[in-house]
C-alpha positions in Angstrom: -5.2 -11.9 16.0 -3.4 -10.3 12.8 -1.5 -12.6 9.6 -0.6 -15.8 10.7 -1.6 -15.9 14.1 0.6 -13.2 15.8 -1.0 -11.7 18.6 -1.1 -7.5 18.9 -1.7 -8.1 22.8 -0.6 -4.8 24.9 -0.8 -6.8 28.1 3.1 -7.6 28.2 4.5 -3.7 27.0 7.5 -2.5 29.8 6.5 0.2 32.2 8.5 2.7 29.6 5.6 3.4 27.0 2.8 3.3 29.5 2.7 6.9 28.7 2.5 7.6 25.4 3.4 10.7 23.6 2.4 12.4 20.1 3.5 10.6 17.1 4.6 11.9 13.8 3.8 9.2 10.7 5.3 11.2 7.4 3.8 8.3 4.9 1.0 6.2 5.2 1.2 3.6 2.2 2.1 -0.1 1.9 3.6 -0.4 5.2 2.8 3.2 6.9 -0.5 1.9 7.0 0.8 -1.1 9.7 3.4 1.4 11.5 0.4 3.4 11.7 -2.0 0.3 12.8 0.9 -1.0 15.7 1.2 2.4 17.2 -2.9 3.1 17.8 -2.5 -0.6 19.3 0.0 1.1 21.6 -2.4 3.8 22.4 -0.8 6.5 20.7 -1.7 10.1 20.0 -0.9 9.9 16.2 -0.8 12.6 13.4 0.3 11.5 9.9 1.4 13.5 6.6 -0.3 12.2 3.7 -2.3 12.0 0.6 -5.2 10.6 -1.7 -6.3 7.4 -0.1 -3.5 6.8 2.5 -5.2 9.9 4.1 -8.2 8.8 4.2 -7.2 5.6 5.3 -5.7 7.1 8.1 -8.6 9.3 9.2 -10.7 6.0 8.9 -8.3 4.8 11.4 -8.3 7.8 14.1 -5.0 9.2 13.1 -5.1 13.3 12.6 -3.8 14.2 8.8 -2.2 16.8 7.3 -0.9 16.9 3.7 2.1 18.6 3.5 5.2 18.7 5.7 5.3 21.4 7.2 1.9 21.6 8.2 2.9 18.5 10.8 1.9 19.8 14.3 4.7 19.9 16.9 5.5 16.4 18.2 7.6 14.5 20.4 9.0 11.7 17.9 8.5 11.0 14.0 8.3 8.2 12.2 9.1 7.9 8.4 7.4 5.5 6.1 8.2 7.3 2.7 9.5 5.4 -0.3 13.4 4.8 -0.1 14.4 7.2 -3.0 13.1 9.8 -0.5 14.3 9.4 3.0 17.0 11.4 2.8 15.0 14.7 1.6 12.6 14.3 4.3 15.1 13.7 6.9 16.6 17.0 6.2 13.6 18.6 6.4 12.5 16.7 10.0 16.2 17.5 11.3 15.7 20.8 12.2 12.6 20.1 14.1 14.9 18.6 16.8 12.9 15.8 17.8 13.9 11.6 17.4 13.4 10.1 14.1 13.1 6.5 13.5 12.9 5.5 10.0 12.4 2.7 7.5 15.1 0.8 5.9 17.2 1.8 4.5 18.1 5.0 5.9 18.9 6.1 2.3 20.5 4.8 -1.3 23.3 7.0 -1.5 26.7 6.6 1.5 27.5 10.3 0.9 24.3 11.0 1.9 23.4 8.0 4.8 27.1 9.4 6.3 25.5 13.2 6.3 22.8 12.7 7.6 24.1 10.5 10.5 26.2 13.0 11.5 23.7 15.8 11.7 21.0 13.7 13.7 23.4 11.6 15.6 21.4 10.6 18.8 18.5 10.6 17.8 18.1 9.4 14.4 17.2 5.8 14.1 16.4 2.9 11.5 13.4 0.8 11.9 15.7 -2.9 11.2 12.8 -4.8 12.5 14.6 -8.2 11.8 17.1 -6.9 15.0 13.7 -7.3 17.3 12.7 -10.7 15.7 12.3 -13.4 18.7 13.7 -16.1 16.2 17.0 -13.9 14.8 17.3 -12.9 18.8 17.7 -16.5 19.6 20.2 -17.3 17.1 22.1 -14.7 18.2 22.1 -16.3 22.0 23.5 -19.8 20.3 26.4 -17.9 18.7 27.2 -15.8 21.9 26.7 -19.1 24.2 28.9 -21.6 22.1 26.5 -24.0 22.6 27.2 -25.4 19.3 30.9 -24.0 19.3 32.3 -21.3 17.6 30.3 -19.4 14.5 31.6 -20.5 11.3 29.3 -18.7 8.9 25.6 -17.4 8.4 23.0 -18.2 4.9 20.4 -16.2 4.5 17.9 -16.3 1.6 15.5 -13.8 1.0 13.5 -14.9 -2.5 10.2 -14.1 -4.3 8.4 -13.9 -7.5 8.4 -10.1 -8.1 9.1 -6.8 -6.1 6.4 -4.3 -5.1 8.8 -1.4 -4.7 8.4 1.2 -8.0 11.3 3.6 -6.9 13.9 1.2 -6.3 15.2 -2.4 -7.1 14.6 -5.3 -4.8 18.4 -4.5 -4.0 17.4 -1.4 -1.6 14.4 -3.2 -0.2 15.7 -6.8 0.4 19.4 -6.3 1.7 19.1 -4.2 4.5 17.2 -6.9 6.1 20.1 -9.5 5.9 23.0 -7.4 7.1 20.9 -6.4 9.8 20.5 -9.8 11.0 24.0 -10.1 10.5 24.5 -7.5 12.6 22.6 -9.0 15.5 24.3 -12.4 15.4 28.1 -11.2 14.8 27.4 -7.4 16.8 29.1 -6.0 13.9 29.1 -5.1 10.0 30.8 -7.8 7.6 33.3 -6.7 4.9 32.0 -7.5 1.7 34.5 -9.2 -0.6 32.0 -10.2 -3.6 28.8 -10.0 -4.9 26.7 -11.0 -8.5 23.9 -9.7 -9.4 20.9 -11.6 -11.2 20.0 -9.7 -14.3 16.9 -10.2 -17.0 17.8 -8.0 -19.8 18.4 -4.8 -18.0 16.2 -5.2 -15.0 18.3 -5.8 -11.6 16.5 -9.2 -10.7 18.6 -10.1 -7.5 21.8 -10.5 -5.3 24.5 -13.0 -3.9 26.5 -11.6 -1.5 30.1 -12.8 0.3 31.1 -11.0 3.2 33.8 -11.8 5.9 34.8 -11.0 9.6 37.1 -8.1 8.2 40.1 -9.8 11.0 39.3 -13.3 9.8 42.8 -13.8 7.9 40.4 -17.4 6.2 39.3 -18.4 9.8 36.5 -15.7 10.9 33.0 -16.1 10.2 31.5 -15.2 7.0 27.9 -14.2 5.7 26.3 -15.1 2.4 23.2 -13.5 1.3 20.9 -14.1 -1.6 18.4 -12.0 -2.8 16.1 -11.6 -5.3 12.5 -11.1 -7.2 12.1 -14.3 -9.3 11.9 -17.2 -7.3 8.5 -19.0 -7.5 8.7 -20.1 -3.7 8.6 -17.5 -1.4 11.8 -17.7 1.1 12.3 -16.2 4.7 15.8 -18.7 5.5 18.2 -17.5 8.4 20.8 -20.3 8.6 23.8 -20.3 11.4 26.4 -22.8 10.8 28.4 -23.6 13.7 31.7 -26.0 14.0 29.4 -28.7 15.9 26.1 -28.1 14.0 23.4 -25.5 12.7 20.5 -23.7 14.0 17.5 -22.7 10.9 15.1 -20.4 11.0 13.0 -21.2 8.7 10.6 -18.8 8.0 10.0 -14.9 9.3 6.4 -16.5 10.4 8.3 -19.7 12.5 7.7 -20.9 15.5 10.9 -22.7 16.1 14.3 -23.1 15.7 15.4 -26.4 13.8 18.7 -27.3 15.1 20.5 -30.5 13.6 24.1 -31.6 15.0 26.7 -32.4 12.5 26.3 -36.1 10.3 28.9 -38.5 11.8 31.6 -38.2 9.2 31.6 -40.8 6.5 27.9 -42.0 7.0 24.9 -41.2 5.3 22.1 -40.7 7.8 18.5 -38.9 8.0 18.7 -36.1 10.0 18.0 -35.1 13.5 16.2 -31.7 14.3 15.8 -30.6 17.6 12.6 -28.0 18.0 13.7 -25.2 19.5 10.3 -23.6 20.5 9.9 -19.6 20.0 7.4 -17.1 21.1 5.6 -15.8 18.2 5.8 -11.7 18.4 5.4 -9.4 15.5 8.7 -7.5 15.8 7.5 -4.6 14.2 5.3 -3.8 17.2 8.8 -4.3 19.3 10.8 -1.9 17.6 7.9 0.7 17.9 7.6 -0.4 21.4 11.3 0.4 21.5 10.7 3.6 20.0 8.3 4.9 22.5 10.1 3.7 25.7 13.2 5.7 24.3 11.0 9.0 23.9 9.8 8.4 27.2 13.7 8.3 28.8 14.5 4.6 27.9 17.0 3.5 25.8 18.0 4.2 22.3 16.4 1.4 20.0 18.9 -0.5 18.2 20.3 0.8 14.4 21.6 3.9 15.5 22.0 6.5 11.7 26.1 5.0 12.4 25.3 1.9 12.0 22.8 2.6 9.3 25.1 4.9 7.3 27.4 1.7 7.0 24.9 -0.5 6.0 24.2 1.6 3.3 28.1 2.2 2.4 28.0 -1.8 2.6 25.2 -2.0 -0.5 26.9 0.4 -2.3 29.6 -1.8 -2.5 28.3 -4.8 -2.9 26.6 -3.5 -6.2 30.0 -1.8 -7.2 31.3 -5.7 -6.5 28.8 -6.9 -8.6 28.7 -4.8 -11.4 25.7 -2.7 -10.5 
C-alpha cells in the first residue's frame, strides 16, 4: 500500500500493457521519482536521463541511467518529468526522435511555444493531466452528462496551501493546469476566461482567482471558478459541481466519496443532507501511465492531446494578462 492507503495492485491492468515496452524517463526528481516508481510497478523496461542523486536514486531502483540527452538509448515512448521552465527545450530535442511523448503539466509557460510544439508532435505528443484519470473528477463528470441533478450551472474548485515547492516557476504554472483540466473532463471542453486577480505579497505571485464561462453562454452557460494559491494554512483539494437541483463535492484528491446534498427548500433554514456517493480509491497517476503504455502498444491515445494542452496554456496566459501578471 502507498500514501493514504491507495493500492499499486497490477491485478486489474487491461490486456493493452500486458506487454510492456522500453521507457524513456528524461528527469527523475520530486515527482520523476513516482513516474519512475508506477512504471517498474507496471513491469517496465525503464531507462532515465539524470543527475547527482536522482540518478542514483534511480539505479537504486532498477532503472538504466544515462546523464545527458542524447546518450538516451532508442526507445519506444518517453516520458518527461523536467521542471516546467524546461519542457519546451527538451521537447524539441525528443521530437526528432519520432517516438510518443507524454509529459508533465504543463506542456510549457509560453502559448507561442505550447502552439509550436503541438503542431510539430501532433499525434503523439501528450500531457500527463492526471486529475482527467481521477475516479472522483470521472464521476462528477457522469452526474453532469446524466442530468441526474439537472443541467450544470457552474464548477468551484480550490486548490490552497501554505507554500510552493516549485523554484522555477510560481504556483501559477504548477497549480492551474490541474483545475482547467478537470474542467475540461466535466464540460468536454476549455472555458473562456473572462477575469482573474492575483494574490500578491510584495512582489512574490502568491495565488489566483479565476472566472471563466461556456464561451456560447450569452449569462446562461456554465461557468468555472478557480482559486489558487501558496498561503493558505489548511491544505485544500475542493472540486465542487453546482447543478440547478443540487451539488456533488469532492472533497479531497485522497476521497473516497462523493458528498452530494440536494438544494435547501427555499425560505427554510435546515441542516443538510449528504448523500455518500462511494468511490474506488485508484492513484490516477498509475492510470494515465497505464494509459500511456496501452497507447504504445496500439491502444488509444491518452487523454490531453499537445491541442488541448497548447490551449490550456494560451488560457493561463491570459488569465495572468487578466490579472495583472
Amino acid at each position: 500500500m502507498s500514501k493514504r492507503g491507495f493500492s499499486r495492485s497490477t491485478r486489474n491492468l487491461p490486456e493493452s500493457i500486458l506487454t510492456v515496452p522500453h521507457i524513456g524517463l528524461v528527469g527523475c526528481g520530486r515527482w520523476g521519482r513516482f513516474i519512475l516508481r508506477d512504471l517498474l510497478s507496471l513491469g517496465a523496461s525503464v531507462s532515465v536521463v539524470a543527475k547527482g542523486d536522482s540518478a542514483h536514486l534511480a539505479r537504486e531502483a532498477g532503472a538504466q541511467v544515462v546523464t545527458r540527452l542524447d546518450d538516451l538509448p532508442p526507445v519506444d515512448g518517453i516520458v518527461v518529468a523536467t521542471p516546467t521552465t524546461t519542457h519546451a527545450d527538451v521537447i524539441e530535442a525528443l521530437l526528432p526522435r519520432g517516438k510518443p511523448i507524454y509529459c508533465e503539466k504543463p506542456l510549457c509557460d509560453d502559448a507561442d511555444r505550447a502552439r509550436r510544439l503541438a503542431e510539430a508532435g501532433r499525434d503523439r505528443l501528450f500531457v500527463m493531466d492526471k486529475w482527467r484519470y481521477h475516479l472522483g473528477v470521472l464521476a462528477l463528470a457522469d452526474i453532469a452528462r446524466s442530468g441526474e441533478l439537472g443541467p450544470v450551472v457552474g464548477l468551484r474548485t480550490i486548490r490552497v496551501d501554505f507554500g510552493h515547492s516549485h523554484p522555477d516557476t510560481d504556483g501559477i504554472w504548477t497549480w492551474l493546469p490541474h483545475d482547467l483540466s478537470i474542467a475540461r473532463e466535466i464540460f468536454g471542453r476549455v472555458l473562456a476566461p473572462v477575469a482573474a486577480v492575483a494574490d500578491r505579497a510584495g512582489g512574490e505571485i502568491m495565488g489566483l482567482t479565476a472566472m471563466l464561462t461556456a464561451r456560447d453562454s450569452a449569462g446562461g452557460g456554465p461557468w468555472h471558478v478557480a482559486e489558487v494559491g501558496g498561503r493558505s494554512p489548511e491544505r485544500r483539494r475542493t472540486v465542487t459541481l453546482l447543478c440547478r437541483d443540487g451539488i456533488a463535492i469532492l472533497q479531497d484528491g485522497y476521497a473516497d466519496h462523493l458528498a452530494i446534498f440536494a438544494n435547501p427548500p427555499r425560505g427554510t433554514e435546515t441542516k443538510p443532507q449528504m448523500t455518500r456517493r462511494p468511490l474506488k480509491v485508484e492513484m490516477p497517476l498509475l492510470a494515465e501511465l497505464s494509459a500511456f503504455i496501452g497507447f504504445l502498444n496500439g491502444g488509444p491515445p491518452p487523454k490531453s492531446p499537445a491541442e488541448e494542452a497548447a490551449e490550456t496554456v494560451a488560457t493561463i496566459v491570459e488569465l495572468r494578462r487578466l490579472a495583472g501578471l
